[in-house]
N, C-alpha and C positions, 0 to 999 in steps of 0.2 A: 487626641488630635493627631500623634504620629499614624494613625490608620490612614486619616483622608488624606496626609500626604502620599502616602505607598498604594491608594487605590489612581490617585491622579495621575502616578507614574506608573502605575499599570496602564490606563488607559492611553498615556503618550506613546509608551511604547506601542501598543495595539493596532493604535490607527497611524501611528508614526512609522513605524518601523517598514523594512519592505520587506512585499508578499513575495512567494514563489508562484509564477505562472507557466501552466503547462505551455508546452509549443511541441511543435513538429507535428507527425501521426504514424500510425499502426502501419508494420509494415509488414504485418502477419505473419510475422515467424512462430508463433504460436507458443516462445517463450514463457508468457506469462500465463499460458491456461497448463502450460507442464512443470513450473517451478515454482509453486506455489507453497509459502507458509503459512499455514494457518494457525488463528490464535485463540485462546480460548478469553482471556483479555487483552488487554491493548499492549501490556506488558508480562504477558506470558503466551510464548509460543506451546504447538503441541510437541512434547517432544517423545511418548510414548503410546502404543498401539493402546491401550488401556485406555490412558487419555482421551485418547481421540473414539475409539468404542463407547465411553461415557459421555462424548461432549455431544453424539450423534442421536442419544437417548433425547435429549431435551433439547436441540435444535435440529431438525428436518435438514436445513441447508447442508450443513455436514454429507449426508449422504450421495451430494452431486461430486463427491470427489474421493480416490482411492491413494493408498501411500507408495511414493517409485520411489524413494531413499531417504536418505536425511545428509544434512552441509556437515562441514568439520566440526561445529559446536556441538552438533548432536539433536539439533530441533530436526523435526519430520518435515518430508518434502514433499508434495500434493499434484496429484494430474487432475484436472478436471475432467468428467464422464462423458461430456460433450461434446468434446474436442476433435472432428474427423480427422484424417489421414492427410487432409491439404490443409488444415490448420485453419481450419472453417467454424463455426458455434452451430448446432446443430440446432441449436431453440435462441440463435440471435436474437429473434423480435420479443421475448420471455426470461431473458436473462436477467439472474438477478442484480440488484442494486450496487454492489460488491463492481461486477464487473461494469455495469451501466458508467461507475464514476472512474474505474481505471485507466490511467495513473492518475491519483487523488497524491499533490502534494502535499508530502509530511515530512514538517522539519525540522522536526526530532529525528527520523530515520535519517536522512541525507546530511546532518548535522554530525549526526554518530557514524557518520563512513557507509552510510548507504548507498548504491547508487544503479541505475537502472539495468535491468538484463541484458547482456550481451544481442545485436541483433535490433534491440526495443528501437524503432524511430522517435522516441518520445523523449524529452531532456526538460531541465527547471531550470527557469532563469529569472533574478529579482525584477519585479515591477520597475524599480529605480535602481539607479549606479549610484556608485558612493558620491560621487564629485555632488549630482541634487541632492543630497544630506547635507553637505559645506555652505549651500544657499543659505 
């Protein structure tokens, strides 16, 4: 019996709780196709050339991007191959999914002190203010 209570309150929170919705737009600084981390799961970044040469064997996508550094932690930092010189997509109307949904809110990242690239027009703000939760 204590399950179907903690599934009910999962789904209070789910549908209860407020989303993060994008706003703003692109103000093509081309930030995000030059500072790129990529992951090999949701919870692990690349953080070695090895890595990332083994992650490029079994997924194709891998190889639209090359390594320009790594952050203070030591995860690898990614350019994208497409990226002109005005900060343009070179295959826009073919790009993949990844970028098709960028910035995709996730709020576990901006939860843990993530927050959007320097330049980025793009920002997350909840569906609802706290005060409509008091209703």
């Amino acid at each position: 019996m204590p399950f179907v209570f903690q599934y009910i309150k999962f789904l209070i929170n789910r549908y209860m709780s407020a989303k993060l919705v994008r706003k703003g737009s692109c103000r093509r600084c081309g930030n995000c196709c030059r500072n790129i981390i990529l992951s090999i799961t949701e919870n692990e970044p690349i953080r070695t050339e090895k890595q990332f040469e083994e992650t490029k064997k079994w997924d194709k996508f891998f190889n639209n991007f090359y390594i320009t550094g790594s952050d203070e932690s030591g995860v690898l930092l990614f350019t994208c191959r497409e990226i002109d010189e005005n900060n343009r997509c070179r295959v826009y109307p073919f790009r993949g999914l990844g970028c098709r949904m960028y910035p995709k809110a996730n709020v576990k990242f901006l939860i843990n002190g993530g927050k959007m690239l320097e330049g980025c027009g793009y920002y997350f703000e909840p569906d609802k203010n706290f005060k409509s939760f008091l209703k």
